[in-house]
C-alpha positions as a Markdown table, in Angstrom:
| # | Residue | x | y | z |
|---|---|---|---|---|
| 1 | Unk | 5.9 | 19.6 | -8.8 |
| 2 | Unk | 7.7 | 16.8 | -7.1 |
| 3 | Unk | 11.6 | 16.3 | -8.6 |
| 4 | Unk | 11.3 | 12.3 | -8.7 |
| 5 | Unk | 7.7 | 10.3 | -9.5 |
| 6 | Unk | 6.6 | 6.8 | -8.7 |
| 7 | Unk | 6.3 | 4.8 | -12.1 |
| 8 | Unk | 3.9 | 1.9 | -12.7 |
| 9 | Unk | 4.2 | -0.8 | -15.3 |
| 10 | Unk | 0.8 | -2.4 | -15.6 |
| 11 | Unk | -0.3 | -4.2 | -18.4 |
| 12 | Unk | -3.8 | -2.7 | -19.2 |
| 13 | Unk | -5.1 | -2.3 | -15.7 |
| 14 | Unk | -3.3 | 1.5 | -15.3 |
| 15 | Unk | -6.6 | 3.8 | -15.0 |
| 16 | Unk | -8.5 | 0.8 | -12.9 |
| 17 | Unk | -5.8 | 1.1 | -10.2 |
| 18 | Unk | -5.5 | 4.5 | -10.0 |
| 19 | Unk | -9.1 | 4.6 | -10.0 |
| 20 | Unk | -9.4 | 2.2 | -7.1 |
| 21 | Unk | -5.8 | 3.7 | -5.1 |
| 22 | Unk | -7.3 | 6.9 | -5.6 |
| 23 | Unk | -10.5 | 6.1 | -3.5 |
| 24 | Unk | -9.0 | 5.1 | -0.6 |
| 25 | Unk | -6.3 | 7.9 | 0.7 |
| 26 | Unk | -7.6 | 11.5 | 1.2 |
| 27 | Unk | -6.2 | 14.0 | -0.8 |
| 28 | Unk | -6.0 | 11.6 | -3.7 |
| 29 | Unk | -6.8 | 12.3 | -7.1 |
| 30 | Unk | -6.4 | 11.3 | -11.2 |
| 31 | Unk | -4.9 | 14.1 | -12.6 |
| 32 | Unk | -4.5 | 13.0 | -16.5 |
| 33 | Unk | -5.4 | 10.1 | -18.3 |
| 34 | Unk | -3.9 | 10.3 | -21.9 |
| 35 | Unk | -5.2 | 8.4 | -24.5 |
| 36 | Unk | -3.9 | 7.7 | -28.1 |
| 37 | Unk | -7.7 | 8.7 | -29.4 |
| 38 | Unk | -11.3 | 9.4 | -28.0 |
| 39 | Unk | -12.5 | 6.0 | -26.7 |
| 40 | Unk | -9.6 | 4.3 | -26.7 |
| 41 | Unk | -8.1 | 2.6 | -23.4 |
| 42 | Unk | -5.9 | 4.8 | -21.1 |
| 43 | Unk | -2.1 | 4.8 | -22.4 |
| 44 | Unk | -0.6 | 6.9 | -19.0 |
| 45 | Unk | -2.6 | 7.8 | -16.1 |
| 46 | Unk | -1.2 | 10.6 | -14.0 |
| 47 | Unk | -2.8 | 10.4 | -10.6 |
| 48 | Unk | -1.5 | 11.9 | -6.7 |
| 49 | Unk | -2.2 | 9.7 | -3.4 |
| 50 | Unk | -2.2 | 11.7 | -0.3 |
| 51 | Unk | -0.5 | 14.2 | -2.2 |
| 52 | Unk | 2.5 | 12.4 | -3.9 |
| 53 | Unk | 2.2 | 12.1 | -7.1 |
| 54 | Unk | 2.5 | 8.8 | -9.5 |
| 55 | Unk | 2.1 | 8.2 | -13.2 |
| 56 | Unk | 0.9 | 4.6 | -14.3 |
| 57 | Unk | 1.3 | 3.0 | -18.0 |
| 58 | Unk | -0.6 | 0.2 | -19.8 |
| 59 | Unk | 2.5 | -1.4 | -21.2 |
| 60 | Unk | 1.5 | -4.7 | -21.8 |
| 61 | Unk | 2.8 | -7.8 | -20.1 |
| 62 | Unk | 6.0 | -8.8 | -19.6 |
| 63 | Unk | 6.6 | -6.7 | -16.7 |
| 64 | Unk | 5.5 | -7.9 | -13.8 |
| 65 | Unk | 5.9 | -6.0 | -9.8 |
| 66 | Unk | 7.7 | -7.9 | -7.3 |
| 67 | Unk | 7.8 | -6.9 | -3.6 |
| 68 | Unk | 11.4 | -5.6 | -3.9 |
| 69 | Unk | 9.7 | -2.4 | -3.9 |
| 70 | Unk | 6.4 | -1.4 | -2.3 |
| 71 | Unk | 4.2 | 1.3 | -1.0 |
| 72 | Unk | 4.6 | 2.1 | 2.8 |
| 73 | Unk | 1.4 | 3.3 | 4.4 |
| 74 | Unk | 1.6 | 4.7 | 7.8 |
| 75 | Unk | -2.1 | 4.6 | 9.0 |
| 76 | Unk | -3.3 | 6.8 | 12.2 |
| 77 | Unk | -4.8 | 3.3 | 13.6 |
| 78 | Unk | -6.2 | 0.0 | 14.0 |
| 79 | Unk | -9.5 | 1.6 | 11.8 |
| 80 | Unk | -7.6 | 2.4 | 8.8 |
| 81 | Unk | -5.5 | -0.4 | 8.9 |
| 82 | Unk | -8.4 | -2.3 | 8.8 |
| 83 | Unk | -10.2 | -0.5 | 6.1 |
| 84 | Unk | -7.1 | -0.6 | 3.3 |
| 85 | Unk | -6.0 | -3.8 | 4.3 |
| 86 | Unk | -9.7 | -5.2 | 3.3 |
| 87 | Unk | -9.5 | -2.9 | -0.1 |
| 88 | Unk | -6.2 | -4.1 | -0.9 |
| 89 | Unk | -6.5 | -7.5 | -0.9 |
| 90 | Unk | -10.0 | -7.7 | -2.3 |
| 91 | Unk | -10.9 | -9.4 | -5.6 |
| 92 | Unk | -7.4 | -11.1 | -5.7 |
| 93 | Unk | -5.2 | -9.6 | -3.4 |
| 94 | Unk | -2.5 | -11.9 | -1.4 |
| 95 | Unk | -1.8 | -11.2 | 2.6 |
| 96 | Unk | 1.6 | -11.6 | 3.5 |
| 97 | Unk | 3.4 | -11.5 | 6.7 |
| 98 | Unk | 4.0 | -8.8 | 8.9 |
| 99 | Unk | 1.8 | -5.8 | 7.2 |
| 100 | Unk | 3.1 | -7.1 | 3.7 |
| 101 | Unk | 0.2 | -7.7 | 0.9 |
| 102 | Unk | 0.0 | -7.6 | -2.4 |
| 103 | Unk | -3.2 | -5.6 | -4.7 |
| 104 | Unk | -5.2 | -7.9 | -7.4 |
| 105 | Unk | -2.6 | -5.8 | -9.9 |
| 106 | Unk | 0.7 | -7.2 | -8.3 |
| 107 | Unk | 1.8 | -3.9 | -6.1 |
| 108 | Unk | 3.1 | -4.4 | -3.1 |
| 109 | Unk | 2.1 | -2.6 | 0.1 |
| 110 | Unk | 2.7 | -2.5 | 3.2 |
| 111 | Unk | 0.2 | -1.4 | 5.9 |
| 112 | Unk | 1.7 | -0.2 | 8.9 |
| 113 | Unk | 0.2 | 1.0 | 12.2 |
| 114 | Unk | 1.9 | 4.1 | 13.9 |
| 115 | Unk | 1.7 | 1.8 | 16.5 |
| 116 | Unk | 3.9 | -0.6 | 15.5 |
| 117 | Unk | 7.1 | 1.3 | 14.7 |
| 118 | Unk | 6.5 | 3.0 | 18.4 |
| 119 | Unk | 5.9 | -0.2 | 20.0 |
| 120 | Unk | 9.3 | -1.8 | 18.6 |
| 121 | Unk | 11.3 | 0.9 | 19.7 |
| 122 | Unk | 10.5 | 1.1 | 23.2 |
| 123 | Unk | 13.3 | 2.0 | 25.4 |
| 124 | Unk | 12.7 | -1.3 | 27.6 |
| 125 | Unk | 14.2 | -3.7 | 25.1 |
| 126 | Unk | 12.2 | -6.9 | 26.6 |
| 127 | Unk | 9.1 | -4.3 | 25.9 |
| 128 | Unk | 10.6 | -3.9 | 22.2 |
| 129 | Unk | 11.5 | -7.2 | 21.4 |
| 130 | Unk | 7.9 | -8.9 | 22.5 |
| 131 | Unk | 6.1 | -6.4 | 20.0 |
| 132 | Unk | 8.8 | -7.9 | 17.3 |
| 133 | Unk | 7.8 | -11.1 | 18.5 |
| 134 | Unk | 4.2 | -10.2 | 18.0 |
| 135 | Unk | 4.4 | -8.9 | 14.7 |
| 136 | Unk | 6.9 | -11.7 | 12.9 |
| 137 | Unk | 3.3 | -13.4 | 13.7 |
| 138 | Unk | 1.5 | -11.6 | 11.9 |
| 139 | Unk | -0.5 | -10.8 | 8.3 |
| 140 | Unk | -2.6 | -7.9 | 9.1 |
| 141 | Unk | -1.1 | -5.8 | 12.1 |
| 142 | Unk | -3.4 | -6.0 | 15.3 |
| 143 | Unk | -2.5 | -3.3 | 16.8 |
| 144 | Unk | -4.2 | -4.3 | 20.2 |
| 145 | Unk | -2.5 | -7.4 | 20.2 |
| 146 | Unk | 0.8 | -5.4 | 19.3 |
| 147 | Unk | 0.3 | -3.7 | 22.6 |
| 148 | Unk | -0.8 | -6.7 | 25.1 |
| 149 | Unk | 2.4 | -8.6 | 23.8 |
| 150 | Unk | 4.6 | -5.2 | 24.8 |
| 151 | Unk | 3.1 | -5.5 | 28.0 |
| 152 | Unk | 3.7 | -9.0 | 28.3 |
């Protein structure tokens, strides 16, 4: 078991997002879901994305997420960019700039290429500083357009 978990204030939406996170990443899963009587709503929702495990709570409001902290994806490609980006900001989601959105439930995430952080730390630095260019432009990283701008 991991030393340090991920905890998640919502304020009755806990198993509905793990639900939903849970569907997206492989090796995802709910692990628990405790409930303070048979029928009754989820209390604490114990659930692992990719492997890494996180514990959600129906607190009630009062609590809200801010982007201060968020949940860094690194996706394989444009594909799975693509793919989360749409899940993430459905049904409510905000984009924000430069990989940044925000789920229907006020998490923060940020959806990031491999691409990108390869592109921006090129060893020509006119290379480098186009793809930052490119991406300050940006909601959804394009990771093709990432590229053209490097080569200029």
């Amino acid at each position: 078991m991991q030393k340090i978990t991920t905890y998640l204030w919502f304020d009755n939406q806990a198993e509905e997002a793990a639900t939903l996170y849970t569907s997206l990443f492989e090796d995802s899963k709910l692990v628990e879901v405790h409930r303070q009587g048979e029928g009754s709503p989820a209390m604490m929702v114990t659930f692992e994305l990719a492997g890494q495990r996180y514990l959600a709570l129906n607190g009630g409001p009062g609590h809200d997420f801010s982007d201060a902290i968020s949940l860094f994806v690194d996706c394989e490609d444009q594909e799975e960019v693509d793919r989360l980006w749409g899940a993430l900001t459905a049904d409510g989601g905000q984009e924000g700039p430069c990989g940044w959105l925000t789920d229907k439930y006020g998490v923060s995430w940020q959806i990031i290429p491999k691409a990108l952080p390869r592109l921006m730390s090129d060893p020509d630095p006119a290379r480098a500083q186009r793809a930052m260019q490119a991406m300050r432009t940006m909601t959804k990283i394009d990771v093709k357009a990432l590229e053209d701008a490097a080569r200029g």
